[in-house]
N, C-alpha and C positions, 0 to 999 in steps of 0.2 A: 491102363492109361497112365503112363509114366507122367509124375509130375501134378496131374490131374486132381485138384484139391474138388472134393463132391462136399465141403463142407465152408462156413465162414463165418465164425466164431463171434464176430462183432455185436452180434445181438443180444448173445448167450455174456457175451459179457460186460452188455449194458446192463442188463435188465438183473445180475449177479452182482454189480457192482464190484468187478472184479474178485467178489468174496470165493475162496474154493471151495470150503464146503455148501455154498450153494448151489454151482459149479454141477458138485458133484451129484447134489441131490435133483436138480433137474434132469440133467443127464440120466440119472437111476431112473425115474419117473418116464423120459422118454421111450430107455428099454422095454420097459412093462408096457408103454402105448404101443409099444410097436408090433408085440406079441398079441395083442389085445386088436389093433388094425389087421392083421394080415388074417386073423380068424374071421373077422367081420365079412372081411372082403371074399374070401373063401366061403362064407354061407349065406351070403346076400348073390355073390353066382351061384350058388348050386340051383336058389329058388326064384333066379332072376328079379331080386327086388331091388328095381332101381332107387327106390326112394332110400334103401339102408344104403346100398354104395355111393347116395350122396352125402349123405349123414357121415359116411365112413370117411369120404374122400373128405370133407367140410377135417375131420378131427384129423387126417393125416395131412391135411394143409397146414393145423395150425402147430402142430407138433414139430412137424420139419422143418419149417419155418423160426419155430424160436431154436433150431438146432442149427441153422444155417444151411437146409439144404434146400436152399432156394432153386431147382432145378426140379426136383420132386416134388415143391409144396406148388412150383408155379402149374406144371402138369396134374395134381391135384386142385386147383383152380380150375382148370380146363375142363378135367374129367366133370368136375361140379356144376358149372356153367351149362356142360351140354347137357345133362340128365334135366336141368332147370328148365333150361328153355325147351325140352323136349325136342332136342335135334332130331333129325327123320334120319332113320336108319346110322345113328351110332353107335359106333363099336366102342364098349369102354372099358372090353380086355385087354388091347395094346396100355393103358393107365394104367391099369390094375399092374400089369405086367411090369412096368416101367419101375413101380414103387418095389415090385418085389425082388428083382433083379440088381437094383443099385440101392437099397435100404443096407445091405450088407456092408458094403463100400463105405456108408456113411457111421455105421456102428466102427467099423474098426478102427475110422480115421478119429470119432470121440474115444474110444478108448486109447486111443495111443495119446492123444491128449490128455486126458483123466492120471495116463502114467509120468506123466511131465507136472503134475498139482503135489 
């Protein structure tokens, strides 16, 4: 997606007060959730326990959210809402899927940012 920003920084630098080694340390902190999320989510399907993929989904909202990838934490919403409200017959491998396929996209566009600090 030419052009296609999956990230928007505005939060990450309220909440940093424009400081960059803050910046940077959240940022660090969000790599390690993220490796920490996609293991979650990988053994909360293996043993189908919706209640860990809410918990999972609950902490990959708020992660990508203060990273600005308001696209994946809003689909992390989603994914959350429906296991809550016990949606009849949800699928909430396409969520899973969403985060794992464009979570990539969102690390490279902070680290290119990271190398601009």
């Amino acid at each position: 997606m030419s052009g296609y920003k999956h990230i928007d920084l505005a939060y990450l630098n309220d909440i940093s007060g424009g400081d960059a080694e803050t910046k940077i340390q959240l940022t660090q902190l969000f790599f390690d959730q993220v490796d920490e999320i996609k293991e979650r989510f990988s053994k909360a399907m293996g043993s189908n326990d919706l209640e860990e993929i809410q918990k999972t989904a609950h902490l990959a909202k708020s992660s990508t959210r203060v990273m600005g990838a308001n696209d994946i934490a809003n689909k992390m919403v989603e994914l959350e809402q429906n296991i809550k409200q016990k949606t009849e017959n949800f699928d909430y491998q396409p969520f899973i899927n969403y985060f794992n396929d464009n979570i990539p996209f969102v690390i490279a566009e902070l680290k290119a940012e990271l190398s601009t600090l």
